[in-house]
Residue, then its C-alpha position, 0 to 999 in steps of 0.5 A: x457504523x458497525x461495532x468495533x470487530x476484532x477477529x482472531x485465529x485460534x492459537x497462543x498469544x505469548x510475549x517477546x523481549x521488546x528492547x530499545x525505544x520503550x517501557x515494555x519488557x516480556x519473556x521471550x518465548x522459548x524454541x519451538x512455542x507458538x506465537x501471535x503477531x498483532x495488527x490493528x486493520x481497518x474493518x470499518x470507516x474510511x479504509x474498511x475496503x483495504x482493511x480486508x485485503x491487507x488482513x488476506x495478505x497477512x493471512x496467506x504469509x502465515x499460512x506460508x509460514x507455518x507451512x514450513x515449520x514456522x518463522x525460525x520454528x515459531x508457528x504463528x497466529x495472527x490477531x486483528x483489532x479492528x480500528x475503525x480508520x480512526x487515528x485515535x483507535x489505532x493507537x489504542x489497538x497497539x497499546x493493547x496488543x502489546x502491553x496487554x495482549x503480549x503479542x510477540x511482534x506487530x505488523x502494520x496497518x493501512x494509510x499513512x494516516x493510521x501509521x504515522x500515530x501508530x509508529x510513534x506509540x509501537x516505538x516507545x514500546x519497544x517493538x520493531x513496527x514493518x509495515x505495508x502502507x505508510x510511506x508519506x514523507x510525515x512517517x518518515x519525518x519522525x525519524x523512528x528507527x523502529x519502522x520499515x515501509x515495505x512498499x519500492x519507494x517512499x510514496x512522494x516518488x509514486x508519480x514520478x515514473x508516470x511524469x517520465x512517461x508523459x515527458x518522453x512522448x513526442x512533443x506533438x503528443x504530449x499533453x497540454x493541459x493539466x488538472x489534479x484533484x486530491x485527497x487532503x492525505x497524506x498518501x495521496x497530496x505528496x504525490x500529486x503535487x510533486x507531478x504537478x510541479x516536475x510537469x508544470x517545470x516541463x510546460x504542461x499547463x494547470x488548468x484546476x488544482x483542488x485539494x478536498x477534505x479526506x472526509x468527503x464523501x460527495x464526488x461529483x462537484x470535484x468531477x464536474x470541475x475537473x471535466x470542464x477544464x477539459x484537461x489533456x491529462x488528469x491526475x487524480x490523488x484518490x482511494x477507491x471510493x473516490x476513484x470510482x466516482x470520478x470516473x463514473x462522473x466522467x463517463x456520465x460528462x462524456x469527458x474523456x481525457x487523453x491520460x487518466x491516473x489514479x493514486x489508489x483505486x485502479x491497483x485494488x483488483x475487484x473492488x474496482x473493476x467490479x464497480x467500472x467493468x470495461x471502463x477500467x480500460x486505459x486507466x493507470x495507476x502508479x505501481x510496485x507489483x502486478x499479478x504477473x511478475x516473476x518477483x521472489x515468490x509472487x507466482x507462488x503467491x498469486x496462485x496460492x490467493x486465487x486458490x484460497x479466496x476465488x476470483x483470478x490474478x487480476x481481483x488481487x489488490x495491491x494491499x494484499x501483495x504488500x501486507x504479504x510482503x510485510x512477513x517475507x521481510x520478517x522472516x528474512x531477518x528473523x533468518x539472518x538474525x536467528x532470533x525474532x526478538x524486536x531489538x534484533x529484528x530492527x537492527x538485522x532489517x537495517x542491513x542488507x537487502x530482502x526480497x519480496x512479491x514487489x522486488x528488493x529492498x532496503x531501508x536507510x535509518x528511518x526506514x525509508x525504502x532504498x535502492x529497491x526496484x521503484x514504482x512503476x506505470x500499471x495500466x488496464x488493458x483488456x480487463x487486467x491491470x499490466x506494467x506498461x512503463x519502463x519498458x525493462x518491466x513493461x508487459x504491454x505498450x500504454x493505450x495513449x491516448x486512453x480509449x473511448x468510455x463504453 
């Protein structure tokens, strides 16, 4: 494993007042000084494919913030502690960016796995703690009134609207047969059994259910399991590493289900279709944003990545319109609140509704999402990634049953 990297953009790292949970107090910064928001990102291990999109969403927003005069005059800078995917260094990452770097604010970094560690110490210490990746029902749990998910709805409900699909079609077309396999995460297991139980409740049989260790990094007996249950539907709670490889599994068995949807995979742009090509066809994944929507300021952000980092709208990963959003909300309530002091951010967040590449929302008192705009159906479609349900978002018809393997 490659040594810890911490990657920094040149600027001021100057201290903010941190009032309520915690231990740490610092001088805030007078009108019109830079200063540094800190975020532990997964550069390496498990999640160094996310780590990198959720860093290019963070940095484009402060791109775009200091653009315009800065957040409430403040220009920013952006400070990156790599923490390996490790639930031991994460904690370690935003102890120190706080107590000894000062930084100003804190955003957050991928998987529940990472927030959930990482919430609890940002708490104590005083610092309102947004952020784009956390959302199993073990982070809210905690009961912080310190952090705000910035994704539609809490990640338990993500398959929801794909088992509403599956539920409204024909009787006659509707699957028979079911099979899950899952990540023993938090992110991926919530959402995989709740579909299981709302499609098991509606009759559709489960033929295999397997829940394997995070840290597996050999597929294929988890694939073969699932092709020779020869399942109508599969629904697979996955990051990317293993979505690709049950998919490449499944071409090779010449399995080829009617309905195929991955937690987390098929929403990551390039570094999925890149890997499957034409196969990416059919394949669905449960989604807050897609490239295409006309949600407060996505044209502006998706043309903005393509400029900056190449590719087209549909390489984007969701990681990166999620961290992106991170800085919209703040810079929403640090607006409203005319102060970027943490107390005050915390208490302005709680009120009201913010607008977003993803679409509004909310948060109730432990920052769980509320009365936002919910996840939907993204499907892949010719090479891009489109909602394809409910029909008030959708851009295309779902393929079903999904099209052959190439």
């Amino acid at each position: 494993m490659r040594r810890a990297l911490i990657a920094t953009v040149a600027g001021a790292c100057l201290a903010l007042t941190a009032c309520g949970g915690g231990g740490t107090a610092t001088a805030t910064p007078s009108s019109g000084t830079p200063i540094t928001i800190g975020v532990s990102v997964s550069l390496t291990g498990d999640f160094s494919s996310d780590g990198p999109a959720l860093q290019k969403g963070y940095d484009l927003w402060a791109a775009d913030v200091n653009k315009k005069g800065g957040l409430l005059g403040h220009q920013v800078t952006m400070k990156y502690v790599d923490d390996a995917s490790s639930t031991t260094q994460v904690v370690t990452n935003y102890e120190n960016l706080i107590s000894s770097d000062k930084v100003a604010l804190v955003f957050g970094p991928y998987s529940s796995l990472l927030t959930k560690p990482a919430a609890t110490r940002v708490d104590r210490l005083g610092y309102a703690f947004p952020e784009p990746a956390g959302g199993a029902p073990s982070v809210f749990a905690l009961g912080l009134h310190s952090l705000f998910f910035v994704q539609p709805a809490a990640i338990e409900d993500n398959l929801v609207s794909y088992t509403n699909w599956l539920l409204s079609l024909p009787a006659d077309q509707r699957p028979k047969t079911a099979a899950y396999a899952t990540e023993d995460d938090p992110f991926t297991q919530p959402q995989v059994d709740k579909a299981k139980s709302l499609l098991e409740a509606a009759g559709v049989q489960t033929v295999s259910y397997k829940v394997y260790p995070a840290e597996t990094t050999d597929f294929t007996p988890l694939a073969l399991k699932v092709a020779s249950s020869k399942a109508d539907a599969v629904i697979l709670g996955t990051q990317v590493p293993d979505a690709i490889a049950f998919v490449k599994t499944f071409i090779t068995q010449h399995y080829n289900p009617k309905t195929l949807i991955e937690t987390a995979g098929p929403d990551q742009g390039a570094s999925y279709s890149d890997k499957l090509k034409a196969n990416t066809e059919g394949i669905m994944v449960p989604a807050g944003w897609a490239s295409g929507s006309q949600a407060y300021g996505n044209p502006t952000f998706v043309s903005e990545y393509v400029s900056k980092y190449g590719g087209s709208a549909a390489d984007i990963s969701a990681d990166s319109a999620e961290a992106y959003s991170v800085g919209q909300v703040v810079d929403q309530a640090a607006t409203k609140a005319g102060s970027i002091d943490n107390q005050k951010l915390i208490d302005t967040l709680h009120s009201g509704t913010y607008q977003t590449v993803q679409g509004p929302m909310g948060w109730d008192s432990v920052g769980k999402p509320q009365g936002g705009v919910g996840v939907f159906v993204e499907q892949w479609q010719n090479g891009t990634a489109v909602f394809v349900y409910p029909s008030t978002v959708a851009a295309a018809q779902p393929e079903y049953p999904k099209h052959d393997w190439q």
